[in-house]
Each structure stands twice: as C-alpha cells, then as structure tokens.
Phi, psi and omega in degrees: 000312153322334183260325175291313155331296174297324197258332173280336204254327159308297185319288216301019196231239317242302172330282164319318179291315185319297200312314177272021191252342193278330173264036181296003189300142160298148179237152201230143177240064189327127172233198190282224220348025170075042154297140138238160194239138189233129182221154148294155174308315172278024141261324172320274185355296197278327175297353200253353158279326119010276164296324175277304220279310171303326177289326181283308167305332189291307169316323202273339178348307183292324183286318217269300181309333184275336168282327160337281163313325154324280158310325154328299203279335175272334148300315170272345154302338187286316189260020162279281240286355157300334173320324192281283187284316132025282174317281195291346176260005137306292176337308189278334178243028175268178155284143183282158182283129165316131171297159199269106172311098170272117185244108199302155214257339176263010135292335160302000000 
C-alpha cells in the first residue's frame, strides 16, 4: 500500500511540475481602488490554492471540536458504564456472606 501511494504522489508531483512549467505566462490581477499584481500564472494558482485550503479548514474547526467534545463525553459514560458492569460481575463472583447468628438476650 506504501508503494502504491508513493508511485501516485510521484505521477501528481511529476503531473504539476510539467503543469507549471507549461504555464509560465504573466498574469495581471485587478484588486479595487486600481492596485494591480503582475504574477506568473502558476503561482497566482497555487496562492489562490493556499488559500482556499486554509479557508476550508479554518470551517471545518468548529465541526471537529464539537466532535471531539462529543466523544470525549461518550468516552466517559462508556467507562462509568463499564464501571458498573464491572461492579455487578464482582458481586456476582464473591461467595454470599454467612448469615448472621442471633442469640436472643434472655439466653446469655
């Protein structure tokens, strides 16, 4: 499985280099009050992939922590309720306790 992985992350990395070397052309990047950016084309790419990728993660955060939290909290009922059974299969494998002798007080 390691090998096959590593022969994929090879192809796509050999795949991308052709790709930016075939796109080296300038690109002009308008923003407001009349800023413009003169860039090669594969890098505007990779900054605007850069970004977004950070941008999905900075979403999904929230998700994650709440799952977390989640889990966390369902760990710890899973190990009250082993506690519990736990509990009742000692119980179940002491020997019962001898009844107790009572010897009424006007016999002494």
């Amino acid at each position: 499985m390691k090998i096959i992985s590593r022969l994929i992350a090879v192809i796509l990395f050999i795949l991308f280099f052709f790709f930016a070397l075939k796109n080296t052309q300038e690109v002009t990047l308008h923003f407001f009050l009349g800023y413009e950016r003169t860039d090669p084309l594969v890098l505007v790419l990779l900054a605007f992939f850069v970004v977004g990728a950070v941008l999905g993660v900075l979403a999904m955060t929230p998700i994650v922590f709440r799952h977390r939290r989640e889990s966390a909290r369902h760990q710890k009922a899973l190990a009250l309720l082993r506690r519990e059974r736990e509990a009742e299969l000692q119980a179940q494998i002491q020997p019962p306790l001898p009844d107790s002798v009572v010897t009424p007080q006007h016999l002494l």
